[in-house]
C-alpha positions as CSV (number, residue, x, y, z in Angstrom):
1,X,25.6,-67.9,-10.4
2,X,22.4,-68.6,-11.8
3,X,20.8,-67.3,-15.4
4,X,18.2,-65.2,-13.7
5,X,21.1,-63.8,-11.2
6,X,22.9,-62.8,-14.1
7,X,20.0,-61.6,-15.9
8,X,19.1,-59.5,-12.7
9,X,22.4,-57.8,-12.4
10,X,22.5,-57.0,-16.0
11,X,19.3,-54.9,-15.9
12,X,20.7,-52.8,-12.7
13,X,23.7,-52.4,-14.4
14,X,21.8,-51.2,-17.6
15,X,19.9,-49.1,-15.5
16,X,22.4,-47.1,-13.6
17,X,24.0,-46.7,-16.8
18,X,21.1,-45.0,-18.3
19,X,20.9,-43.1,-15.1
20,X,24.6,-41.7,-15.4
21,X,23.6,-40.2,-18.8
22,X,20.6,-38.7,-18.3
23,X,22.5,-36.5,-15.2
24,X,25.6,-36.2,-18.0
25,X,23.6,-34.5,-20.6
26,X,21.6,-32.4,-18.3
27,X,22.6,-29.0,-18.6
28,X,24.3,-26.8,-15.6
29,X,21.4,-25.2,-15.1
30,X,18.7,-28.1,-14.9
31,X,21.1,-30.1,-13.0
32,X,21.5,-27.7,-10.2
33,X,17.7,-27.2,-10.7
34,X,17.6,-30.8,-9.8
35,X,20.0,-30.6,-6.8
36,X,18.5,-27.5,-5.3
37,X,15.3,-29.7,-5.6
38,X,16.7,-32.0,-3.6
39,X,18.4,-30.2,-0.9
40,X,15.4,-29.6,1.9
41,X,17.1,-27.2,3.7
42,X,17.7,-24.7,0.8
43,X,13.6,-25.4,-0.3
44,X,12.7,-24.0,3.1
45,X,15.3,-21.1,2.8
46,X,13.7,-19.9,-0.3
47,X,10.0,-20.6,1.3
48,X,11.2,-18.1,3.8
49,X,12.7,-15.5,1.1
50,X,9.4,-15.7,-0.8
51,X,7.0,-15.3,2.6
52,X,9.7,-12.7,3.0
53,X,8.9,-11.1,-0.3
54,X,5.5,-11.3,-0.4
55,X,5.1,-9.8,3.4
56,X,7.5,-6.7,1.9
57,X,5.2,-6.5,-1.2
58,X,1.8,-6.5,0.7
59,X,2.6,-4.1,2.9
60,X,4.3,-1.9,0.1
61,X,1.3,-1.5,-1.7
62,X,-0.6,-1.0,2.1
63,X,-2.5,-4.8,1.8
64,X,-0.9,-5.2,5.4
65,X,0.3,-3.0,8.3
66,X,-0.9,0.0,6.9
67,X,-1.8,1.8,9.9
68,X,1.8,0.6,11.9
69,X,1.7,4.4,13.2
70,X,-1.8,4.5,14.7
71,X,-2.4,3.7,18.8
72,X,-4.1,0.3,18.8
73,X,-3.8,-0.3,22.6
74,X,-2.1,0.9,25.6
75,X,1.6,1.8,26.6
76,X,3.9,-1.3,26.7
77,X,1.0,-3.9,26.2
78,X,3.2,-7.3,26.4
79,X,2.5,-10.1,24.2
80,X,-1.0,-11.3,24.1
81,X,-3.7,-12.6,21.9
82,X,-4.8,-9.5,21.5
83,X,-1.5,-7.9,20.4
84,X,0.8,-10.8,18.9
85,X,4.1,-9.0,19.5
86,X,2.9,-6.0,22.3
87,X,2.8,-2.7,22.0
88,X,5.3,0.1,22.2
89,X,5.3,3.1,24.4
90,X,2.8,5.2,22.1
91,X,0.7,1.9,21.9
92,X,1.4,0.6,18.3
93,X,1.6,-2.8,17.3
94,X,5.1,-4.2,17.3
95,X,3.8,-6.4,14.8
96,X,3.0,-4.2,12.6
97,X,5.9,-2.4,12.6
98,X,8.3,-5.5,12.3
99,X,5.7,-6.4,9.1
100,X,7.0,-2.7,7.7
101,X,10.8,-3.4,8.9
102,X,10.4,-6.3,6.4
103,X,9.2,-4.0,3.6
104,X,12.4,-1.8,4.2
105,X,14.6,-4.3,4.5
106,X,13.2,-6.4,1.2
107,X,13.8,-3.0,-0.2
108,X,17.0,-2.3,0.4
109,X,18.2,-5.6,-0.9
110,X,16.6,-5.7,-3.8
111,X,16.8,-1.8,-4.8
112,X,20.7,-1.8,-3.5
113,X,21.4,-5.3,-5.9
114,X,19.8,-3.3,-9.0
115,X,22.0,-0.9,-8.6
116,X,25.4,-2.6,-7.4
117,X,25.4,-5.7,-9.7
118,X,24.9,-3.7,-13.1
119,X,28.2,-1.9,-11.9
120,X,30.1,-4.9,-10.6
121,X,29.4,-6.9,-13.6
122,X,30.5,-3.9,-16.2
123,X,33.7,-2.9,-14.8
124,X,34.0,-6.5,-13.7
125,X,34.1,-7.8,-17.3
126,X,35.8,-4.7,-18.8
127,X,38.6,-4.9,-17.0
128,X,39.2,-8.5,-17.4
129,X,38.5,-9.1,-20.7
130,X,40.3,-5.3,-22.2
131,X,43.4,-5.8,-20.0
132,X,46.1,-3.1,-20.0
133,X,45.8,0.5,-19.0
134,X,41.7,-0.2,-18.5
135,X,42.2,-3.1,-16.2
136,X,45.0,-1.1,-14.4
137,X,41.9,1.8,-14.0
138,X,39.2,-0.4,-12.6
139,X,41.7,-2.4,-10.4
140,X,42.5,0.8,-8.8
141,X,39.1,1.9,-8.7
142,X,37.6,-1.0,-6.5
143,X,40.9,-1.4,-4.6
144,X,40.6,2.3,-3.3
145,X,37.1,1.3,-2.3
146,X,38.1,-2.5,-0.5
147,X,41.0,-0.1,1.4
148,X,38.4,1.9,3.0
149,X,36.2,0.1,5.8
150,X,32.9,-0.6,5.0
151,X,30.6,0.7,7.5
152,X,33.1,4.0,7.7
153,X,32.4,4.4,3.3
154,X,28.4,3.7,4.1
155,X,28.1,6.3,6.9
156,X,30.2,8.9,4.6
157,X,27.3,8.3,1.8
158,X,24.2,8.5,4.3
159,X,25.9,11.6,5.9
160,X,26.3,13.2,2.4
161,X,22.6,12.5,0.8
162,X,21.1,12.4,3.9
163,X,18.7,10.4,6.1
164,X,16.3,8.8,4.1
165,X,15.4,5.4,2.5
166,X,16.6,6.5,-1.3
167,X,20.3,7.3,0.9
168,X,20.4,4.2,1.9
169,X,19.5,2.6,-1.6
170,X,21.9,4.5,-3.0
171,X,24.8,4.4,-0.4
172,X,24.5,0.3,-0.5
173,X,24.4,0.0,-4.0
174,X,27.5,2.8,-4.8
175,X,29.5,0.5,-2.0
176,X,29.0,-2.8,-2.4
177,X,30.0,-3.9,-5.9
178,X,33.7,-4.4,-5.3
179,X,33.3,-7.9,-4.6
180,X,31.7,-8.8,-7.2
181,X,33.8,-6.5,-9.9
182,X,36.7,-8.4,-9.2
183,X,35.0,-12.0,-9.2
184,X,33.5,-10.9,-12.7
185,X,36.9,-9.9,-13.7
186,X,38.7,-13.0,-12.7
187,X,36.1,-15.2,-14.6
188,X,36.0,-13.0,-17.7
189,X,40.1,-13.5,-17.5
190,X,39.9,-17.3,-17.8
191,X,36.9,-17.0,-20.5
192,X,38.5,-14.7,-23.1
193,X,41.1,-17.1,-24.2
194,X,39.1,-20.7,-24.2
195,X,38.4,-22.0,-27.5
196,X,34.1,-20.7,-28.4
197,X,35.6,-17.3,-27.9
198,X,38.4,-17.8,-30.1
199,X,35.6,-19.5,-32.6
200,X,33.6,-16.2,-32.4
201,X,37.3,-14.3,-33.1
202,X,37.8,-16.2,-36.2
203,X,34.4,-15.4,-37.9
204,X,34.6,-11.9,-37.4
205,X,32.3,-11.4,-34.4
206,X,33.2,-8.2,-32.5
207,X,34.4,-7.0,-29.3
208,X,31.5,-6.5,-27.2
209,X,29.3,-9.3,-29.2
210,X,32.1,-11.3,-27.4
211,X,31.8,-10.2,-24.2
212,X,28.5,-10.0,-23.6
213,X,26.9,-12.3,-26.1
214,X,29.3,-15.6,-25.4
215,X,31.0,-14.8,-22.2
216,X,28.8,-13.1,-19.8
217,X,25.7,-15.8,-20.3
218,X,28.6,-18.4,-19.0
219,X,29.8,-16.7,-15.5
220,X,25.7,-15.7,-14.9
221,X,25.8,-18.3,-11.9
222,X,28.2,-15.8,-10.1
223,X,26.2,-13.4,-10.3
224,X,22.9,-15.0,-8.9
225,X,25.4,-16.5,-6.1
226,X,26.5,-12.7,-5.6
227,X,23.0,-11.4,-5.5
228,X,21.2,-13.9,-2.7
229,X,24.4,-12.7,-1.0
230,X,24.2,-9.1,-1.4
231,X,20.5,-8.9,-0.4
232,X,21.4,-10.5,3.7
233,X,24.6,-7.9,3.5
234,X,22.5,-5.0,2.6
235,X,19.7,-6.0,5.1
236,X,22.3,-6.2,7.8
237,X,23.8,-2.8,6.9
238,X,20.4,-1.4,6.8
239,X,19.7,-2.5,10.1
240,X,23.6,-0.9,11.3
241,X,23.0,2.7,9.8
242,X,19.3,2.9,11.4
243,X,20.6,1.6,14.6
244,X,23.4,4.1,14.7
245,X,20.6,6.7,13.8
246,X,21.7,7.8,10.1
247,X,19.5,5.4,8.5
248,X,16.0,5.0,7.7
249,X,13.7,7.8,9.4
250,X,10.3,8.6,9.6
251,X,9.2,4.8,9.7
252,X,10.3,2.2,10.9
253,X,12.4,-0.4,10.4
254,X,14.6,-3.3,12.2
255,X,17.2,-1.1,13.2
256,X,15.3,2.0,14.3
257,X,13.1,-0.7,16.5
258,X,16.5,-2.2,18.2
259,X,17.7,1.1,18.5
260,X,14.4,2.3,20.1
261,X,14.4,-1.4,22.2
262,X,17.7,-0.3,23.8
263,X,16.6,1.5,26.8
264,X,13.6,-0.6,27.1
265,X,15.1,-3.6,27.8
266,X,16.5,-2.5,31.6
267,X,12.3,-1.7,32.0
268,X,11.8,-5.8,30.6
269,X,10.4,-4.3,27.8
270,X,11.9,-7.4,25.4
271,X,9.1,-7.6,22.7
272,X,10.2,-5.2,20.3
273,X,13.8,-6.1,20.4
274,X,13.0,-10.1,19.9
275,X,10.7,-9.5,17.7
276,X,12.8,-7.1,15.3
277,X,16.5,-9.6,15.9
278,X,14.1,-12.7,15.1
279,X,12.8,-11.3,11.9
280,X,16.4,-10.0,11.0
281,X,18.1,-13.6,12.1
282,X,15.4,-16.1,9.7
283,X,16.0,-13.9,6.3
284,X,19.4,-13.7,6.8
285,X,19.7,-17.3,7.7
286,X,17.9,-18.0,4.8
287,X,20.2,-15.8,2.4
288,X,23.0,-17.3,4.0
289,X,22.0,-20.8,3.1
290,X,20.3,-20.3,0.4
291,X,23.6,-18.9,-1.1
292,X,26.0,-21.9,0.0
293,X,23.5,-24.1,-1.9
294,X,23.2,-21.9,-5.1
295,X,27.2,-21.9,-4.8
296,X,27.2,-25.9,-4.7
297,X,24.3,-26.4,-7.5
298,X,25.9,-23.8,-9.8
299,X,29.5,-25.4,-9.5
300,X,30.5,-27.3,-12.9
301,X,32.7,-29.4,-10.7
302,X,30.2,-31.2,-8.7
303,X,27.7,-31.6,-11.9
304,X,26.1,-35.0,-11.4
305,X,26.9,-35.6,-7.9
């Protein structure tokens, strides 16, 4: 092998070296930064979360499909350049309505995740890092919740504070932090006894300092894994209660339009039901993968790979 062969091989080796320790000393969060970068499919994801969003914002603050209740054209108008997505049988613009279905269902995931994850992530790291007769308390607690099916707890709360979006909000959000109580528990578990805790022990730093000051900031990916996750479960309850008809009323939203589509479809009346499943399938498609890739970026086990 010639000098400038060996010269060659040298600088790629160099190279790759330097390259190995610049991804090395990145930190977790930069270097799943860097992946989710990287990964196409979970860049168009949150493209489609944040068209999402700001659709749900506009027409929130009544930028866009204001006038959703207001006849724009005749009965059962199909498809047309006209009317984008039809017409339904009092002449409104399916369009508009699936625009205000989005507003709901951004709603409900995000209002439902305020309240849910504060809850989760208290009794969550409570329990696991107190132990004993307080652990014992919450275990029973979200057990006695997980025993009790889901959609039969969610139509107990609607049916209790009534039809409404705040129900809903509310009924979500009191139901759905189980899951990620007793992840938060688990992690707090391992975290308690590792060695920066025991450091913050030894120079007198309290209880809760410990908790939430040096443990909680280290099991934060969980959480944002939990909460893309908890926005596509909500949105898909939301869409369950309406359809069952103790959801959102007065307005609509996904699930009041396929509930509404039902009987329409043995007229071919399709619009309103495609368009309201289509809107439903991207966003939760989205959350879905959007979550898997958080999970893989946010995982210290595959940093630098």
């Amino acid at each position: 092998m010639n000098t400038s062969s060996t010269s060659e091989m040298s600088v790629d080796n160099s190279a790759s070296s330097n390259t190995d320790v610049q991804i090395k000393d990145r930190s977790l969060w930069a270097d799943a930064w860097y992946r989710l970068c990287r990964d196409k499919v979970a860049v168009t994801s949150v493209i489609i979360v944040a068209v999402y969003s700001v659709i749900g914002l506009l027409s929130a603050f009544g930028i866009i499909a204001a006038d959703w209740s207001q006849e724009v054209g005749p009965s059962y108008a199909p498809p047309s350049a006209e009317f984008w997505m039809g017409t339904d049988i009092f002449g409104r613009s399916v369009m508009s309505k699936i625009i205000h279905g989005t507003q709901v269902a951004m709603s409900v995931g995000l209002v439902s995740s305020l309240i849910a994850i504060p809850i989760g992530v208290g009794l969550g790291a409570i329990a696991g890092y107190y132990g004993g007769k307080v652990d014992e308390v919450i275990v029973w607690l979200y057990t006695t919740f997980s025993s009790i099916p889901y959609i039969m707890l969610l139509m107990s709360f609607s049916l209790i504070l009534g039809r409404g979006l705040t129900s809903i909000w509310i009924a979500l959000g009191a139901t759905s932090w189980v899951a990620l109580c007793r992840l938060i528990r688990g992690e707090v578990m391992k975290h308690k006894n590792r060695e920066y805790v025991q450091a913050a022990e030894s120079i007198g730093v309290g209880k809760l300092t410990r908790l939430f000051k040096h443990i909680l900031p280290n099991v934060t990916h969980i959480v944002i894994i939990r909460t893309s996750l908890q926005f596509q479960i909500a949105i898909k309850a939301e869409v369950i209660l309406s359809f069952l008809g103790i959801g959102v009323s007065g307005q609509p939203s996904w699930g009041t339009m396929i509930d509404d589509a039902k009987l329409e479809l043995a007229r071919g009346v399709w619009w309103q039901f495609a368009g309201a499943t289509v809107a439903m399938f991207i966003v939760v498609l989205a959350f879905n993968i959007l979550g898997d890739a958080l999970r893989d970026a946010l995982d210290p086990k595959l940093k630098g790979k």
